[in-house]
Biopython code that builds the backbone (N, CA, C, O; Angstrom):
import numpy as np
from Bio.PDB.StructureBuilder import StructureBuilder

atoms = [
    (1, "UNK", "N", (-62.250, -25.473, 11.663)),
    (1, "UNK", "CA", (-61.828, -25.261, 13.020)),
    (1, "UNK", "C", (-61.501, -26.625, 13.641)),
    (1, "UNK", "O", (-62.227, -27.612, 13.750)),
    (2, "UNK", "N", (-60.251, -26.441, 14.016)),
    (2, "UNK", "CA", (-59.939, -28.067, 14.584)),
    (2, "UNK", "C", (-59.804, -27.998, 16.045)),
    (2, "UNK", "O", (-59.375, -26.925, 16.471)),
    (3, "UNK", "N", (-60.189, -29.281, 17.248)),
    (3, "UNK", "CA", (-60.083, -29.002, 18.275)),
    (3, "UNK", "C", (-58.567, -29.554, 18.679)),
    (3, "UNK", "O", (-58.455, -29.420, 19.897)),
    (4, "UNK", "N", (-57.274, -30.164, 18.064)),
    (4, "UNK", "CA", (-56.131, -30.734, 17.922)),
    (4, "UNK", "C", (-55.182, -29.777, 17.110)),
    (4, "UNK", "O", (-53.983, -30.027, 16.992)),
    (5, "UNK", "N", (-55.904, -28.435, 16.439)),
    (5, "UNK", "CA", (-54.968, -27.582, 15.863)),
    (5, "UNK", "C", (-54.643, -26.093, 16.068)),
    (5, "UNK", "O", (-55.353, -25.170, 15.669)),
    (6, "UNK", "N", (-53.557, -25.978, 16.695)),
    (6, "UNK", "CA", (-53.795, -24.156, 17.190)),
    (6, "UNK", "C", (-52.241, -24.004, 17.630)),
    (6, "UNK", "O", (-51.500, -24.772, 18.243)),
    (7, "UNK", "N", (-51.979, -22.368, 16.930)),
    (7, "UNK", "CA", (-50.355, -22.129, 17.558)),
    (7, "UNK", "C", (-50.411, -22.214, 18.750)),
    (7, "UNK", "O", (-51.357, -21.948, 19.492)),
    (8, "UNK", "N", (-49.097, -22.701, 19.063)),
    (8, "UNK", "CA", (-48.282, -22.416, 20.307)),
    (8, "UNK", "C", (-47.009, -21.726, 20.326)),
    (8, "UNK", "O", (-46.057, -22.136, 19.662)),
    (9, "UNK", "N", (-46.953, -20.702, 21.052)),
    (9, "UNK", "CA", (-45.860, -19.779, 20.654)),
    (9, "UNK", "C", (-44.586, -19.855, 21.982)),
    (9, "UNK", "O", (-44.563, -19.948, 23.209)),
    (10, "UNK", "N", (-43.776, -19.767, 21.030)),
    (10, "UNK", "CA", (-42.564, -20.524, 22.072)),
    (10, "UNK", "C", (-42.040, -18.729, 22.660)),
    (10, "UNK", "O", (-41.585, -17.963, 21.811)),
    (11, "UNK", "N", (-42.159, -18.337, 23.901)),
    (11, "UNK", "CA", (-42.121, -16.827, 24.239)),
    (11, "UNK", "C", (-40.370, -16.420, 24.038)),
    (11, "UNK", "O", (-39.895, -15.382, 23.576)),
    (12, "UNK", "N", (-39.795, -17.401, 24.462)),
    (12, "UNK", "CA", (-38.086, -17.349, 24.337)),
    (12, "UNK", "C", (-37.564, -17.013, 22.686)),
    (12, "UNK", "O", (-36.502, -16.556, 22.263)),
    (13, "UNK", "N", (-38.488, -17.341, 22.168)),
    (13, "UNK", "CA", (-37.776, -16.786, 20.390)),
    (13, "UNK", "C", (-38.727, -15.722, 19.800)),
    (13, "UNK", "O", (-38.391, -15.199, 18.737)),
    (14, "UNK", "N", (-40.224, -15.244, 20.566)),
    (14, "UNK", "CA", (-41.205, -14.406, 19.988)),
    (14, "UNK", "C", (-40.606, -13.012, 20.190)),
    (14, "UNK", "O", (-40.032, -12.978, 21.279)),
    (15, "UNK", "N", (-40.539, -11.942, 19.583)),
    (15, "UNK", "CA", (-39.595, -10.542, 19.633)),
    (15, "UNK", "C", (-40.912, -9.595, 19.955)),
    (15, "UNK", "O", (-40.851, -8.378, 20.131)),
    (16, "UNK", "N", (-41.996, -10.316, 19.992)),
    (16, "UNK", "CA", (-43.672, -9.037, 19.984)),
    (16, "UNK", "C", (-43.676, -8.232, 18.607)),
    (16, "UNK", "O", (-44.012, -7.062, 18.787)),
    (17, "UNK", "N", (-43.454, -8.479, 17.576)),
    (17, "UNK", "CA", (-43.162, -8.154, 16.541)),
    (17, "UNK", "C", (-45.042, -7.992, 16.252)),
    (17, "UNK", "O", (-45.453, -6.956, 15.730)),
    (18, "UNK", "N", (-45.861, -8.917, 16.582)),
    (18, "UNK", "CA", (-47.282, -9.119, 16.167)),
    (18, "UNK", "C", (-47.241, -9.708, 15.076)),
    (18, "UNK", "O", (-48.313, -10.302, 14.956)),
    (19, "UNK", "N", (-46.526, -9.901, 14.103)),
    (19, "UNK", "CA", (-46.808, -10.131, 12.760)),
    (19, "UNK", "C", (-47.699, -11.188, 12.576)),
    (19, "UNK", "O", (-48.211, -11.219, 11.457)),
    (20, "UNK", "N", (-48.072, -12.177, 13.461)),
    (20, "UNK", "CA", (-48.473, -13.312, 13.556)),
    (20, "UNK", "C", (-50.426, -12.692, 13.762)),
    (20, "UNK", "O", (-51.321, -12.869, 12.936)),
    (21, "UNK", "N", (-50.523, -12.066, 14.962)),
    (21, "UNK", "CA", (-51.553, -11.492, 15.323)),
    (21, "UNK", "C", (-52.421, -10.430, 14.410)),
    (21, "UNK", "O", (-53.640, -10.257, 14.427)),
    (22, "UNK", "N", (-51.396, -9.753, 13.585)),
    (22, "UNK", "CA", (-52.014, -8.758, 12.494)),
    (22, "UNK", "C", (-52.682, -9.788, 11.485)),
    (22, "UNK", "O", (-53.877, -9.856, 11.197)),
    (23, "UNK", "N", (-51.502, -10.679, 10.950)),
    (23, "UNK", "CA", (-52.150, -11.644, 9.915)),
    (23, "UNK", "C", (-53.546, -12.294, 10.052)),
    (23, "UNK", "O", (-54.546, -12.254, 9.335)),
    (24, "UNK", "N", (-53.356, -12.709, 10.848)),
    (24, "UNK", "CA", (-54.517, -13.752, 11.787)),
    (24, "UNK", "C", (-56.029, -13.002, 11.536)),
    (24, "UNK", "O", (-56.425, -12.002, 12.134)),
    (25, "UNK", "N", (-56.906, -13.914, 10.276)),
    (25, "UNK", "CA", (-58.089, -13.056, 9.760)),
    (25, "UNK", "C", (-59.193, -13.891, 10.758)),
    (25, "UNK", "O", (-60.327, -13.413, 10.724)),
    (26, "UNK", "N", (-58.965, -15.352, 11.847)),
    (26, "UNK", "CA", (-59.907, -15.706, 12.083)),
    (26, "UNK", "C", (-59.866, -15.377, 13.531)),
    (26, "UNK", "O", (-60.620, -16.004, 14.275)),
    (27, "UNK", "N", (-59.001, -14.382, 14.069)),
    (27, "UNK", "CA", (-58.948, -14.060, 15.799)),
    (27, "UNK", "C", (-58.482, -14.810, 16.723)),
    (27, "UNK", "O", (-59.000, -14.838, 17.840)),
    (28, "UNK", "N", (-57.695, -15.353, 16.477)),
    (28, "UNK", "CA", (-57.163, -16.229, 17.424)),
    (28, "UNK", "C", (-56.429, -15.956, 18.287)),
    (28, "UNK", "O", (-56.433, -16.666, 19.292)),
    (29, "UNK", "N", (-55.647, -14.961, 18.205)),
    (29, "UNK", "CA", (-54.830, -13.728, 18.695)),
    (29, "UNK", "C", (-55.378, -12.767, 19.616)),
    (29, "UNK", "O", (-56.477, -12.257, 19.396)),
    (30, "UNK", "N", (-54.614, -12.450, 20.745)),
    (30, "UNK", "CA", (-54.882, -10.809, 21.407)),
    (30, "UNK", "C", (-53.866, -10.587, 21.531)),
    (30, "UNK", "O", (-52.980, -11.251, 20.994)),
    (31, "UNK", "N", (-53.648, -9.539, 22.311)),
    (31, "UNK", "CA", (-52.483, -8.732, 22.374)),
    (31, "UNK", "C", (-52.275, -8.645, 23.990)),
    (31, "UNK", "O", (-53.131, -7.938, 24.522)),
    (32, "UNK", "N", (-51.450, -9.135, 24.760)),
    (32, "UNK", "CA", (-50.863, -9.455, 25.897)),
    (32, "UNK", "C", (-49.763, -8.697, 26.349)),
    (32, "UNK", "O", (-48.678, -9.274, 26.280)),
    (33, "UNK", "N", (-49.774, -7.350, 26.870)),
    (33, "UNK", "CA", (-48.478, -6.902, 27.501)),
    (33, "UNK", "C", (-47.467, -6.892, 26.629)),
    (33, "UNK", "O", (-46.342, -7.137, 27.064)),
    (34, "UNK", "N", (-47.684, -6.560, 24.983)),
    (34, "UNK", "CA", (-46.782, -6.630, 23.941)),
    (34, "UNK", "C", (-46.896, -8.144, 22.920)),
    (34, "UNK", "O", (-46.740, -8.223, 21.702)),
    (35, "UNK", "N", (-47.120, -8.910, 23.605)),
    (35, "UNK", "CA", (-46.630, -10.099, 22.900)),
    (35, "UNK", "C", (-48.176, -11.172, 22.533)),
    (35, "UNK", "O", (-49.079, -11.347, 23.351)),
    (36, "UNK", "N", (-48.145, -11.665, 21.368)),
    (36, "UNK", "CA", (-49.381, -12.480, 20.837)),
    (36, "UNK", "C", (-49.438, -13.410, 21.846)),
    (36, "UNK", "O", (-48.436, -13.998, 22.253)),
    (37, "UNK", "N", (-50.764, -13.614, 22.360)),
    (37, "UNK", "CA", (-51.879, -14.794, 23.048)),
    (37, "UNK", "C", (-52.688, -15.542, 22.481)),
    (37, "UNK", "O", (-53.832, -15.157, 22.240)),
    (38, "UNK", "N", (-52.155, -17.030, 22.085)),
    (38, "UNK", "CA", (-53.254, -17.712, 21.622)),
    (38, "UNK", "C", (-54.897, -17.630, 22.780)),
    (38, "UNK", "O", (-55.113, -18.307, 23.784)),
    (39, "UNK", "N", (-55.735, -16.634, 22.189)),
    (39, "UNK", "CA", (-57.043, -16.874, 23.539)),
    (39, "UNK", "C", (-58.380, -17.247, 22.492)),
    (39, "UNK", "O", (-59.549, -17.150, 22.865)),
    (40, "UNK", "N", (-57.986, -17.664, 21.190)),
    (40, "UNK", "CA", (-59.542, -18.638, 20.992)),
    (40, "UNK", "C", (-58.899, -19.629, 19.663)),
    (40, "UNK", "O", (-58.994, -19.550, 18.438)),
    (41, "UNK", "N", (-58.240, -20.535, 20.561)),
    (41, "UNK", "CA", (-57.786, -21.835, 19.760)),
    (41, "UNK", "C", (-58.364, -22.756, 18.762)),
    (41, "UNK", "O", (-57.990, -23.496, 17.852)),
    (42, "UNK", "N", (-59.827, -22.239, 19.554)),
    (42, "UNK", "CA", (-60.810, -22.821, 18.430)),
    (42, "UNK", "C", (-61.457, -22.288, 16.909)),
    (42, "UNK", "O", (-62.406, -22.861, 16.373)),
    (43, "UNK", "N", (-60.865, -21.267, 16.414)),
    (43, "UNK", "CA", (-60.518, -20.481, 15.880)),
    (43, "UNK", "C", (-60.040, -20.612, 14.312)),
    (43, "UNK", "O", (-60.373, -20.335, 13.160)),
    (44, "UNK", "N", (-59.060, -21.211, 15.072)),
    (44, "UNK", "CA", (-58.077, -21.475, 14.105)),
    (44, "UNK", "C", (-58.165, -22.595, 12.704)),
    (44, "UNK", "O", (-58.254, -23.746, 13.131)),
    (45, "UNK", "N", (-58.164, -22.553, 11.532)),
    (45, "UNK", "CA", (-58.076, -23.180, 10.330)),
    (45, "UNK", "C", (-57.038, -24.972, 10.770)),
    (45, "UNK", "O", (-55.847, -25.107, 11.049)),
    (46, "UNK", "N", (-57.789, -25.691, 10.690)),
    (46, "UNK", "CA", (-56.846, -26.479, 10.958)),
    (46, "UNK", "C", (-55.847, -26.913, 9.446)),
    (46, "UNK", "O", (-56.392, -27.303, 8.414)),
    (47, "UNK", "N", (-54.364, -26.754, 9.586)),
    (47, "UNK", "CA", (-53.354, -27.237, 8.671)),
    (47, "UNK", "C", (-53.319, -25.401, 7.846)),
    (47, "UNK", "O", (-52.766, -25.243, 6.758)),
    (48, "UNK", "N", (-53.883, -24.408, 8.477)),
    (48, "UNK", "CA", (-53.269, -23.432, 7.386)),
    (48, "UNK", "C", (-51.876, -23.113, 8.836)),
    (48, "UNK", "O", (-51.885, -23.489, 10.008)),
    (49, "UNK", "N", (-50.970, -22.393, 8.161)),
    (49, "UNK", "CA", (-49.669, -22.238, 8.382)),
    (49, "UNK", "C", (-49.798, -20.936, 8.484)),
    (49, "UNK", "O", (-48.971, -20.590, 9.328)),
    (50, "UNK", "N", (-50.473, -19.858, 8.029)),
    (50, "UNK", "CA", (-50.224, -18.594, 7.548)),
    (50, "UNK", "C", (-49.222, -17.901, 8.697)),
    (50, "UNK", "O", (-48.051, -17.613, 8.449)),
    (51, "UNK", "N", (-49.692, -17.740, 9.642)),
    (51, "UNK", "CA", (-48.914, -17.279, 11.058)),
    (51, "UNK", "C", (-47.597, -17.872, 11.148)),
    (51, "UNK", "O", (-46.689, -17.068, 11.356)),
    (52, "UNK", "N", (-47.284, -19.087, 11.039)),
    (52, "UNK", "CA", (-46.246, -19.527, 11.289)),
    (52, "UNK", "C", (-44.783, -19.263, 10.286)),
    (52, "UNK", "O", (-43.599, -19.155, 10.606)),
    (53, "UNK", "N", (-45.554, -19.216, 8.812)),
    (53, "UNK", "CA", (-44.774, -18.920, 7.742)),
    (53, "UNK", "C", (-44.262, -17.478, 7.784)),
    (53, "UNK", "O", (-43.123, -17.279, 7.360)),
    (54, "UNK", "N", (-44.978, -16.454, 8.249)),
    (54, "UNK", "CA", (-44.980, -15.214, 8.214)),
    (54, "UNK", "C", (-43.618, -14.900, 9.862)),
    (54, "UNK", "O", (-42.695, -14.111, 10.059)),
    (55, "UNK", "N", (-44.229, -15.982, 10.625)),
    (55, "UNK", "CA", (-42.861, -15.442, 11.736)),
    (55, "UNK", "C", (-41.587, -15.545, 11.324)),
    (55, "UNK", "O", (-41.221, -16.666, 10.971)),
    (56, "UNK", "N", (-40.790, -14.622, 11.278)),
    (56, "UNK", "CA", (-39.116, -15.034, 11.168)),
    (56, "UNK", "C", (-37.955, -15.253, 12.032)),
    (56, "UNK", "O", (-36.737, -15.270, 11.852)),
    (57, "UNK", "N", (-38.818, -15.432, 13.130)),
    (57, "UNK", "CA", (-38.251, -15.503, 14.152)),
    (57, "UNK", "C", (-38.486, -16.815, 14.760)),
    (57, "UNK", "O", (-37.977, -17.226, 15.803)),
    (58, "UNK", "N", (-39.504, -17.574, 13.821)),
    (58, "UNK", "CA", (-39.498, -19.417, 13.697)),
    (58, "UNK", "C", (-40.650, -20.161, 15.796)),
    (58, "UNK", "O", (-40.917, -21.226, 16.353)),
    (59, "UNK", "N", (-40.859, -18.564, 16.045)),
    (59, "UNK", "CA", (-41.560, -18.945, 17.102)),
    (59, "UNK", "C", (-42.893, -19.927, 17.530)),
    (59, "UNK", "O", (-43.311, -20.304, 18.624)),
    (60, "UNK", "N", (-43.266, -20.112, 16.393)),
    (60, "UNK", "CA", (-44.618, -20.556, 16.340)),
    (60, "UNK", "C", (-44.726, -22.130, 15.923)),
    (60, "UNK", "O", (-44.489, -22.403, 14.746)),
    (61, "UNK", "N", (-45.095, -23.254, 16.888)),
    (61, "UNK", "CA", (-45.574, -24.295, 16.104)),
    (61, "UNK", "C", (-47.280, -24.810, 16.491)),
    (61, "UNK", "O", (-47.864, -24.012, 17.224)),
    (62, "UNK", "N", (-47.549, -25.221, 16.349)),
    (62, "UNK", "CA", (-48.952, -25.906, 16.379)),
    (62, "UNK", "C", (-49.292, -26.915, 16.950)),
    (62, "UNK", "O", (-48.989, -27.956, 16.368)),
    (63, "UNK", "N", (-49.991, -27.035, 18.196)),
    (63, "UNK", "CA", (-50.321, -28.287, 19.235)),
    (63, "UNK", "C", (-50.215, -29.487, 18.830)),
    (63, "UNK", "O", (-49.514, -30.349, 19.360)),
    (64, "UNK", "N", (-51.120, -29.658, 17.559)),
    (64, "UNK", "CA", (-50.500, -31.137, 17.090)),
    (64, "UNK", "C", (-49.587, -31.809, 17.038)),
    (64, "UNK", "O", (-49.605, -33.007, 17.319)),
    (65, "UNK", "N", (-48.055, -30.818, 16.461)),
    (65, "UNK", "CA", (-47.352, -31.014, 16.372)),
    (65, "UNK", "C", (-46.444, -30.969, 17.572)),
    (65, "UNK", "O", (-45.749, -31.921, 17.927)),
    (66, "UNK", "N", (-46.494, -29.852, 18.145)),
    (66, "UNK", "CA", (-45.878, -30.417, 19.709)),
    (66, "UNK", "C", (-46.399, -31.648, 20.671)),
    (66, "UNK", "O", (-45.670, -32.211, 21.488)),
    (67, "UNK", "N", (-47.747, -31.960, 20.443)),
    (67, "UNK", "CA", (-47.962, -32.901, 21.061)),
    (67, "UNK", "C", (-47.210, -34.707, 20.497)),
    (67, "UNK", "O", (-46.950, -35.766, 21.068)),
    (68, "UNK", "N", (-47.115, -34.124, 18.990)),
    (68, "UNK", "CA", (-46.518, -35.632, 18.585)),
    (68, "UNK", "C", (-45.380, -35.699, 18.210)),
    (68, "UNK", "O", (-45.015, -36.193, 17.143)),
    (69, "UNK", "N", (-44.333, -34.956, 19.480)),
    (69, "UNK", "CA", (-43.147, -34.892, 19.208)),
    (69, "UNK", "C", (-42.593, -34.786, 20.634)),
    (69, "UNK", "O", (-41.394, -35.001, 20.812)),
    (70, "UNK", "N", (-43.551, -34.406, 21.862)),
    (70, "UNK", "CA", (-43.410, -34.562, 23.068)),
    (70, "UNK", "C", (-42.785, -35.361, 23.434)),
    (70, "UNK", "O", (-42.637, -35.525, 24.645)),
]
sb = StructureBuilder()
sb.init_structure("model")
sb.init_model(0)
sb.init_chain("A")
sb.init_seg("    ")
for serial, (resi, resn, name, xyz) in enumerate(atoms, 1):
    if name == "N":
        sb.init_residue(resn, " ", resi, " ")
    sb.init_atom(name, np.array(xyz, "f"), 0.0, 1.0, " ", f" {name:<3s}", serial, name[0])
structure = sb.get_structure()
């Protein structure tokens, strides 16, 4: 569990498809008015991808990485 690693989902390319939220075995996910909520960031595997690989709709990157590209 990393405190520097957790999706961030860009809402303009997410379709509510869930695919991201079904995958997701450590809960990091709820379900928001259709569309995935990162609501326990801390959660999350730091450096697994699984969610992100699985979107095809390319919505998903990871705080770290938005932060070191800001």
């Amino acid at each position: 569990m990393a405190k520097n690693w957790y999706p961030v989902i860009d809402y303009d390319k997410c379709t509510g498809c869930l695919t991201c939220s079904n995958f997701c075995p450590h809960g990091v996910y709820t379900v928001d008015n259709g569309k995935p909520k990162v609501t326990n960031p801390m959660e999350c595997v730091e450096f697994c991808r699984g969610c992100q690989k699985l979107c095809e709709y390319g919505a998903i990157s990871y705080y770290s990485e938005v932060k070191s590209h800001g």
